[in-house]
C-alpha positions in Angstrom: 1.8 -20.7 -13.9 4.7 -20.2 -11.8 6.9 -23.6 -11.3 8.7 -24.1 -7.9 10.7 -27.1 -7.2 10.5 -27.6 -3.4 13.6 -29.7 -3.5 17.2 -30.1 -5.2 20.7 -30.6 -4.0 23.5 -28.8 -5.3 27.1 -29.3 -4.2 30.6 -29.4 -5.0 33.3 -31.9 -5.6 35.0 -33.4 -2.0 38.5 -31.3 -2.0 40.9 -30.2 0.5 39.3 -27.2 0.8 35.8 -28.6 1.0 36.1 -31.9 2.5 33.0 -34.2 3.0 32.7 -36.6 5.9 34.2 -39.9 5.9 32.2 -42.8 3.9 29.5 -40.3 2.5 28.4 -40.8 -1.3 26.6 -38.6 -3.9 23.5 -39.4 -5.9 25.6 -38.4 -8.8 29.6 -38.9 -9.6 29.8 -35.6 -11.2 28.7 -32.5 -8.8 25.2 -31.0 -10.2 26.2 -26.9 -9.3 24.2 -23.9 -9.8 24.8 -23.1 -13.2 24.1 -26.7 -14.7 20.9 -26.4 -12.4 19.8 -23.1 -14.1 20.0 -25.0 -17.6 18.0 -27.5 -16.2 15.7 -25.5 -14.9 15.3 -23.1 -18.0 15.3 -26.2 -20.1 12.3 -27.6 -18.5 10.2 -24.6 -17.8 10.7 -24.5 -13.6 11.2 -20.7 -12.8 12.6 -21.2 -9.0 14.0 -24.2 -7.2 14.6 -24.5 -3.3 18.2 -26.2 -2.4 18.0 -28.7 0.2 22.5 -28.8 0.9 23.0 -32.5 0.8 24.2 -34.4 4.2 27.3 -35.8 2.3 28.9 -32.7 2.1 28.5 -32.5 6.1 26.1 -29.8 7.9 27.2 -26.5 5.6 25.1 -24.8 3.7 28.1 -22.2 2.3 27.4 -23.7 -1.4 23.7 -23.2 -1.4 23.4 -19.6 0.2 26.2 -18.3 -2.0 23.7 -19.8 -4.9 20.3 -17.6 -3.7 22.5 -15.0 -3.2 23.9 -14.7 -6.9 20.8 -16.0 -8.1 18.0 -14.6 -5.6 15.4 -15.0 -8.0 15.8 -18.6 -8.9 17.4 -19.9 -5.8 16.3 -20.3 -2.2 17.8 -22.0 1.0 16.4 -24.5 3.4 19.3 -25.2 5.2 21.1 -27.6 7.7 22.6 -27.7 11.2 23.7 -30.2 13.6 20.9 -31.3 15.8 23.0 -32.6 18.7 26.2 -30.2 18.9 25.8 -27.6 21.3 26.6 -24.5 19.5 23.5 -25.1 17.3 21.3 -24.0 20.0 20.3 -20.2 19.6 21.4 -19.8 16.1 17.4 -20.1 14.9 16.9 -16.7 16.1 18.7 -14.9 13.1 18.6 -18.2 10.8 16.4 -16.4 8.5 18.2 -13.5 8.7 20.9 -14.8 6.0 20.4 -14.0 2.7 18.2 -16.5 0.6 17.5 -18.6 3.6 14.4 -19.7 3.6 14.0 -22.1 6.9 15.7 -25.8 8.2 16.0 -29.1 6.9 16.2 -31.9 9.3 16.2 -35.5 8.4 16.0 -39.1 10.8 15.9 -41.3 8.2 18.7 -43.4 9.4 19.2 -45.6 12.8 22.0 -44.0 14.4 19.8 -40.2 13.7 16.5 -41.6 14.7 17.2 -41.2 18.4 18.1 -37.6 18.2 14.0 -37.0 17.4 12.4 -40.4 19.5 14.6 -39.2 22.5 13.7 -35.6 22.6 17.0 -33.8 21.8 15.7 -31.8 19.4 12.8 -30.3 21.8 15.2 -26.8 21.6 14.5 -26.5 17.8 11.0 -26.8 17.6 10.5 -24.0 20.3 13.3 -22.2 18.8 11.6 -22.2 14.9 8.3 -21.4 16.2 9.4 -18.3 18.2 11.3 -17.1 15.6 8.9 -18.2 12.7 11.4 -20.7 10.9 9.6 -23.3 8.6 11.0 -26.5 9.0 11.4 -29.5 6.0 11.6 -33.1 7.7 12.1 -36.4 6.7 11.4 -39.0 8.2 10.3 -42.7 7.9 6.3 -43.6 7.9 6.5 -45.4 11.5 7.8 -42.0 13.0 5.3 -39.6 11.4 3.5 -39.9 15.1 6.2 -38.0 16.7 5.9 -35.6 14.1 2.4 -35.2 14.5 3.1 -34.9 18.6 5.2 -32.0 17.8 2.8 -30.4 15.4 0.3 -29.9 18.1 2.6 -29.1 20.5 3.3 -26.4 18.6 0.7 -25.1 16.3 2.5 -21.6 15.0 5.2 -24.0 13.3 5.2 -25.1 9.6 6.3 -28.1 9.1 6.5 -30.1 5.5 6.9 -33.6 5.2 9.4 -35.0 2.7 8.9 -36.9 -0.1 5.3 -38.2 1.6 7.8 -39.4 4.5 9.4 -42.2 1.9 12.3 -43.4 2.8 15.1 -45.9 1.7 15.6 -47.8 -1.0 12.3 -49.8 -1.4 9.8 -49.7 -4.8 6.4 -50.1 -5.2 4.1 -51.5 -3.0 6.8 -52.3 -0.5 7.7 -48.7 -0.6 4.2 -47.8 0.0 3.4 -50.3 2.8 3.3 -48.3 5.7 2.0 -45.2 4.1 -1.4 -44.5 5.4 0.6 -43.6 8.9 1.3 -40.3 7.0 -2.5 -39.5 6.1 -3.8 -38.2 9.6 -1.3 -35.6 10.2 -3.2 -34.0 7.6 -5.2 -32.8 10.2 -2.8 -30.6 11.7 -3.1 -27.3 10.0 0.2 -26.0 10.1 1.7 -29.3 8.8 2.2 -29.6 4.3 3.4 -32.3 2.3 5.9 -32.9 -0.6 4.9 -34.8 -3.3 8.6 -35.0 -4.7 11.3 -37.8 -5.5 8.1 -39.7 -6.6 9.6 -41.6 -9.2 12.6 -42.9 -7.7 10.3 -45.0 -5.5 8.7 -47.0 -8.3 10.1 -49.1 -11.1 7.1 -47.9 -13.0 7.4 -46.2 -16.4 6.4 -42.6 -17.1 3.9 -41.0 -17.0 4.0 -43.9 -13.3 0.3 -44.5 -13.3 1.1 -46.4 -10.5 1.7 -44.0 -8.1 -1.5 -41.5 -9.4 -3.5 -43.1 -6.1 -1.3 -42.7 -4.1 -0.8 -39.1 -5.0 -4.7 -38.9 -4.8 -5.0 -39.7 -0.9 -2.1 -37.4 -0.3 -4.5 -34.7 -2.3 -7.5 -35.8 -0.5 -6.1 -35.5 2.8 -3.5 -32.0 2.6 -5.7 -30.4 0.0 -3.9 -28.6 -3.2 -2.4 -25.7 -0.9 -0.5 -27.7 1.2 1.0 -30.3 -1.7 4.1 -29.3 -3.1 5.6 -30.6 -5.7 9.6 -31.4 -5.8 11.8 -33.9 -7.8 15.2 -34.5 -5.9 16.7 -34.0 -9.0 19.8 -35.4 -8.4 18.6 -39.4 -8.2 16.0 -38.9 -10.8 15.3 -42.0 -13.2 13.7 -39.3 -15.8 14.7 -36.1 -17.5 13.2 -32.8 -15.2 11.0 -31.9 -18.0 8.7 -35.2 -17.2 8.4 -34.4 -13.5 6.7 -31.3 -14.6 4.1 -33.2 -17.0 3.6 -35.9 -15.2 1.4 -33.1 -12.9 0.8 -30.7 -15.2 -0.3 -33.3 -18.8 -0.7 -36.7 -16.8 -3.0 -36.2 -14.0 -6.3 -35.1 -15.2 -8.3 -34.9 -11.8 -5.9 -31.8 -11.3 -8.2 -28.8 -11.8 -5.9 -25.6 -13.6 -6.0 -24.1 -9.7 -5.0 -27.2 -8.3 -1.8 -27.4 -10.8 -1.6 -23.6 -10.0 -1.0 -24.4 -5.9 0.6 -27.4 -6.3 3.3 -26.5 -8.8 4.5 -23.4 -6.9 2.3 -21.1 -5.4 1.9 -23.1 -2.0 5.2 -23.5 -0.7 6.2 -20.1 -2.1 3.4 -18.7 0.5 4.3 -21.5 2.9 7.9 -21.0 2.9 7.4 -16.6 2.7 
């Protein structure tokens, strides 16, 4: 069975040379970079990973492509760019064109990014992916998945995936939970897929997080296997990689072996191309 994470970050250490924004902060002190990630990924039995660049290096994604590139079997891109500058606009047309890049990552988790998707300034990129066949990753909160689900019919020839089961913050548990039948319906949309990925780090559950099984288990119900695809965020996990893999593959045992088969891998390899 072929195992695809849908979602790490890999960066380097802020430097002169590489400087990150002001007031930006890791999930890690110590930078996780693509060798270390290769020994975690051969030590847990996941074949290829996708690298989501983290925002607190800034919009770049010089780290990640020059990864896929030296690694093109292991490593893939879905990379960043600045929703609101100017000079962003247009550069979807050949985005896919760089080597390992896969498609975009945009995220409106926060307050002060939120506007950029209620207000309509990022109208430019969904016309701009669809045309030029650009999947697109997004985050963002449960009470926005509507606008989401607006531009998903707006324009049906666009992928879309929804992060982490659109969880957001720092909340556990129920609390974490409390808003999350607003994701279900966009399930409808065809051309719209989920991540089941940074589960853990939303519950102060143990492993094998029994806890979160049902919720897992609407998000199956609704997407289906072949648009479910497992991730880990590796980078804030609260459990070795190795257990992210068993916890679908040992723990779940409604699974079916085909199930494990799309969820694991095979879907957002054929999602992403």
């Amino acid at each position: 069975m072929l195992i695809v994470d849908s979602q790490v970050h890999l960066w380097a250490a802020d430097s002169p040379e590489r400087p990150w924004p002001k007031g930006t902060r890791p999930h890690r002190p110590v930078p996780l970079g693509p060798e270390q990630m290769l020994r975690e990924m051969d030590g847990a039995g996941v074949d290829r990973v996708v690298i989501v660049p983290p925002l607190w290096e800034g919009r770049r994604n010089d780290l990640a492509l020059a990864a896929a590139q030296a690694y093109p079997d292991r490593f893939s891109v879905m990379g960043r760019l600045d929703p609101a500058a100017p000079s962003s606009c247009g550069t979807l047309k050949a985005w896919r064109q760089q080597p390992g890049m896969l498609g975009l990552r945009l995220s409106f988790r926060g307050t002060a990014l939120s506007p950029l998707l209620t207000e309509g300034h990022c109208e430019w990129i969904w016309e701009e992916a669809e045309k030029a066949g650009v999947p697109i990753y997004v985050l963002v909160p449960h009470r926005l998945v509507h606008v989401i689900d607006d531009v998903a019919q707006r324009y049906p020839r666009l992928k879309i995936v929804m992060d982490h089961l659109s969880l957001t913050g720092l909340k556990k548990d129920e609390e974490a939970f409390r808003e999350f039948d607003k994701l279900l319906p966009i399930a409808k949309r065809p051309n719209v897929a989920a991540k089941v990925s940074a589960l853990p780090f939303f519950s102060t559950d143990k492993y094998p997080y029994r806890s979160l099984h049902g919720y897992i288990r609407q998000a199956y119900d609704a997407f289906g296997p072949r648009r479910l695809f497992w991730g880990t965020d590796l980078s804030r996990s609260p459990i070795p990689y190795r257990q992210h893999v068993t916890m679908f593959t040992e723990e779940i045992p409604w699974l079916s072996s085909e199930d494990k088969e799309w969820i694991m891998g095979r879907g957002v390899c054929e999602w992403l191309g």
